[in-house]
Each structure stands twice: as structure tokens, then as C-alpha cells.
N, C-alpha and C positions, 0 to 999 in steps of 0.2 A: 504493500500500500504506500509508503512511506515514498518509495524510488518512483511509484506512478503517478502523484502528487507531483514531487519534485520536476518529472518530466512534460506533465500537464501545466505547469506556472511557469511564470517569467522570473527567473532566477536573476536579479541586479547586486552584482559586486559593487559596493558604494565606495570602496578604496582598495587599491592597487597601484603600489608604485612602481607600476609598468613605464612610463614618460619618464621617470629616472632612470632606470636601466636601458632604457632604448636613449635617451640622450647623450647615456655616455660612450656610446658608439660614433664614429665618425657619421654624418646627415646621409651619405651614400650608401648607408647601410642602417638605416632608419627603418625603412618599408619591410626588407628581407629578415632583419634579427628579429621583428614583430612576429613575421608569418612562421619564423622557426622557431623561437624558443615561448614565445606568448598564446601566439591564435591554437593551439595543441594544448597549452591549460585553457585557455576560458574555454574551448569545446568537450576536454573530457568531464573539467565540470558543469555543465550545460548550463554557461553563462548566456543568458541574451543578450543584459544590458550593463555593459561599463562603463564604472563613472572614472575617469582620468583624472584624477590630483594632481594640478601644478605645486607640488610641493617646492618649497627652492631652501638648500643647504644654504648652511651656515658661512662657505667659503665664498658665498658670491655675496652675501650683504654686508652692507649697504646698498654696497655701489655696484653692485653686479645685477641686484635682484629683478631687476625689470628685463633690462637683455637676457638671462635667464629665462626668466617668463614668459618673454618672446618666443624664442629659441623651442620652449616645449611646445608653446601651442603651436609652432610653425609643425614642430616633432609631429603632434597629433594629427595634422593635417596630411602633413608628408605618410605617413603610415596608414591613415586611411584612404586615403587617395591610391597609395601602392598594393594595398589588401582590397578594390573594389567590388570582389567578387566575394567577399567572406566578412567584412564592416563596414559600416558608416558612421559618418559623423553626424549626429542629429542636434539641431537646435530647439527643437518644439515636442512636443508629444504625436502631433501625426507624423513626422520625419521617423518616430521611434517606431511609431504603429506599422508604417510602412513596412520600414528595415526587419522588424520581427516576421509581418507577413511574408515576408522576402526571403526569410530562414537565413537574415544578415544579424548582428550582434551591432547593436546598437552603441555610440560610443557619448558619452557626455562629458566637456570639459570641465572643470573646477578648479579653483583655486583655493589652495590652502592659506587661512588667514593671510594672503596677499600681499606678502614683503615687498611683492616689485610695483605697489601702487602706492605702498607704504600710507601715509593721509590725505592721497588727491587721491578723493573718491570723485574726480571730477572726469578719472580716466576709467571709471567703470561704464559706460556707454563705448569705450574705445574697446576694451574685453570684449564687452555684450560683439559687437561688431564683430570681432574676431572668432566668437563662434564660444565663448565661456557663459556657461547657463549655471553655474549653484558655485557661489564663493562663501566660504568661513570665515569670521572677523577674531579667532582667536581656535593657535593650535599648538600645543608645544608654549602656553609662556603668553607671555603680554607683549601684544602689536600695538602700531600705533594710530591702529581700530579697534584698540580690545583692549585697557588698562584697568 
């Protein structure tokens, strides 16, 4: 019963620091280290819907944290663009609806309390734009959206 439930629902991983590990790969091997060492877990665990954490280390802030932040969601973009036959990148809920009916795994970006916007919440419309739907205002400690 347990495994037929599991396989009947939409199973969403709401964190996985997949964009960390696929970042720290050279960007020409962004798409490919996805489909081999990642899309083979979220399929044997019958992931639909991933939500992608911009997490950003400790070594890139202050001043790194936004190039950083860049960089992944460019990552995200680049990886699902190179996987289009097996995810998407969805901004909406029909985008997800789709991708599921599509037997694609759905992929959502986020930002973890958001070092690389640090207090211009005036760049969250710039994110939204780029394709980031669910940010945290405190993860790991006190941001300076979250004291």
C-alpha cells in the first residue's frame, strides 16, 4: 500500500543541494553531470517536483554573493535546458501541471535566505524575472532580512 500511494502522488523534494554540486563543475558540464549523477536519484526516488536552493557559501560573501546567485540560476537554467526531454523549469503551477502530465520532473528555483540580494529587496522583481518562485528570509543565522 505504502509504495502505491507513494507512486500515485506527487512526490516534491523541497531541498536538495543539487545547484551546489552541479556549480562546482566547470558550466560545460553543467547539463551532462545533472543527467548522470542527479536525474538517476530524483527518478529512483520518484521525484516529480524539485525545488532548487540557491544556497550561497560562506566563501563568496559578501562580495561574491550575488555573482554567485547568478551563476546558479544561470546553472539551473543551463541544466534544464540540456535535460529537455526529462525536466523543466516551471515558474507557475500550470508550467508544473504540464511538466508532470509530460512524465517531466518539475524544477522550482529558490533562494536560501538570499545573501546575494542581501537588503535591496528592490532586486526581488529582478529574481522573480529570472525565473526564482519561493525565497527564505533566514537560514543558517541572521541575514540582513532576518535579524
Amino acid at each position: 500500500m505504502p509504495v502505491d500511494l507513494h507512486h500515485r502522488a506527487v512526490v516534491a523534494d523541497t531541498h536538495n543541494d543539487l545547484l551546489m554540486a552541479v556549480t562546482a563543475r566547470p558550466p560545460e558540464r553543467w547539463a551532462s553531470f545533472f543527467r548522470e549523477r542527479w536525474l538517476p536519484q530524483l527518478r529512483e526516488g520518484g521525484v516529480n517536483l524539485q525545488v532548487l536552493p540557491v544556497f550561497i557559501d560562506d566563501q563568496y560573501r559578501p562580495e561574491g554573493a550575488l555573482r554567485q546567485t547568478l551563476r546558479m540560476i544561470e546553472c539551473a537554467h543551463t541544466l534544464a535546458e540540456g535535460n529537455a526531454d526529462a525536466v523543466r523549469l516551471c515558474t507557475d503551477g500550470a508550467q508544473i501541471d504540464a511538466a508532470l502530465g509530460e512524465g517531466l520532473i518539475a524544477l522550482v528555483l529558490a533562494l536560501e535566505s538570499a545573501p546575494g540580494l542581501d537588503a535591496s529587496v528592490e532586486l526581488l522583481p529582478t529574481v522573480h524575472r529570472l525565473g526564482v518562485r519561493v525565497a527564505s528570509i533566514a537560514h543558517w543565522g541572521r541575514t540582513a532580512l532576518a535579524d
